[in-house]
C-alpha positions in Angstrom: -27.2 31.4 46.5 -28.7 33.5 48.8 -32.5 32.6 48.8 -35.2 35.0 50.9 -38.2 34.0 52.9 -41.3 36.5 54.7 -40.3 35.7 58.5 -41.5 37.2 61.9 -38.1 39.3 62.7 -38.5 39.1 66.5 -36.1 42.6 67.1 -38.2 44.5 64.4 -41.8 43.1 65.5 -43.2 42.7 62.0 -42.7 40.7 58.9 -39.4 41.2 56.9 -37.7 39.2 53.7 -35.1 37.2 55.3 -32.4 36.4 53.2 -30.3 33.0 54.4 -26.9 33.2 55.3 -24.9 30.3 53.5 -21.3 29.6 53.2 -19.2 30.7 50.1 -18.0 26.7 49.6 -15.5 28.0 46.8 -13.6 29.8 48.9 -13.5 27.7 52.0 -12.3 24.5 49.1 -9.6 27.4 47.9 -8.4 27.8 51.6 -8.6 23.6 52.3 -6.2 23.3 48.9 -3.8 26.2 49.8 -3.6 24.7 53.4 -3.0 21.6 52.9 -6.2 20.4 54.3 -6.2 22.3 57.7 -9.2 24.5 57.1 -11.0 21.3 56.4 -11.8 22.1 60.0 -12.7 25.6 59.4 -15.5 24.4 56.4 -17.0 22.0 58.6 -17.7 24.0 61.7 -19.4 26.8 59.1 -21.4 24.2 57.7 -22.6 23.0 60.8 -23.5 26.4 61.6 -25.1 27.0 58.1 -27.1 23.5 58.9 -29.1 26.2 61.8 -30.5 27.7 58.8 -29.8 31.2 60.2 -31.5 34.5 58.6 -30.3 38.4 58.5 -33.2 41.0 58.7 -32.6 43.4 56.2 -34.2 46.1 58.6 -32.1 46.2 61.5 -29.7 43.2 60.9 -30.6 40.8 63.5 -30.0 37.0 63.4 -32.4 34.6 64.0 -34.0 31.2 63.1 -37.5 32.6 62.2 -40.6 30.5 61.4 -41.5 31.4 57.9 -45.3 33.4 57.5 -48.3 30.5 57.0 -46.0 27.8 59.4 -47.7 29.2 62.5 -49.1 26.8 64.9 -52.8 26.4 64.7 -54.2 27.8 68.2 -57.8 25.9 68.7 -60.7 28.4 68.8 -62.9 28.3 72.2 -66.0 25.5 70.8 -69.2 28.0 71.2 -71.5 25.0 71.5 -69.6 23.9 74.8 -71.1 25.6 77.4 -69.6 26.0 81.2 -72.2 25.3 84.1 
């Protein structure tokens, strides 16, 4: 399931639908059986990676671990009552 989030694409410099990369677990359990167990090793390390959360810009394809739009840090706005002497 691939599932799609509005993230700052750093390469594109706007707002894109990011879609998640995830691993096809059917296939890697197919390859473990028919191995014997050797791509065990194989599974893991791509779900590690796919722990990274890792998104593909539709646009122009880059990777990246994007902050979703609304997650932004709050930047504190100068206080007009404080004046400097």
């Amino acid at each position: 399931m691939n599932q799609r989030q509005n993230i700052y694409c750093p390469s594109c410099k706007c707002h894109q639908w990011f879609k998640r990369i995830e691993p096809k677990h059917g296939f890697h359990a197919l390859m473990t059986v028919l191995t014997l167990g050797l791509w065990s090793v194989s599974w893991l390390a791509v779900s590690i990676v796919a722990l990274r959360k890792l998104r593909e810009c539709p646009e122009c394809g880059a990777i990246c671990k994007g902050r979703r739009v609304g997650a932004e840090k709050k930047v504190p706005t100068p206080n007009a009552s404080v004046q400097s002497a």
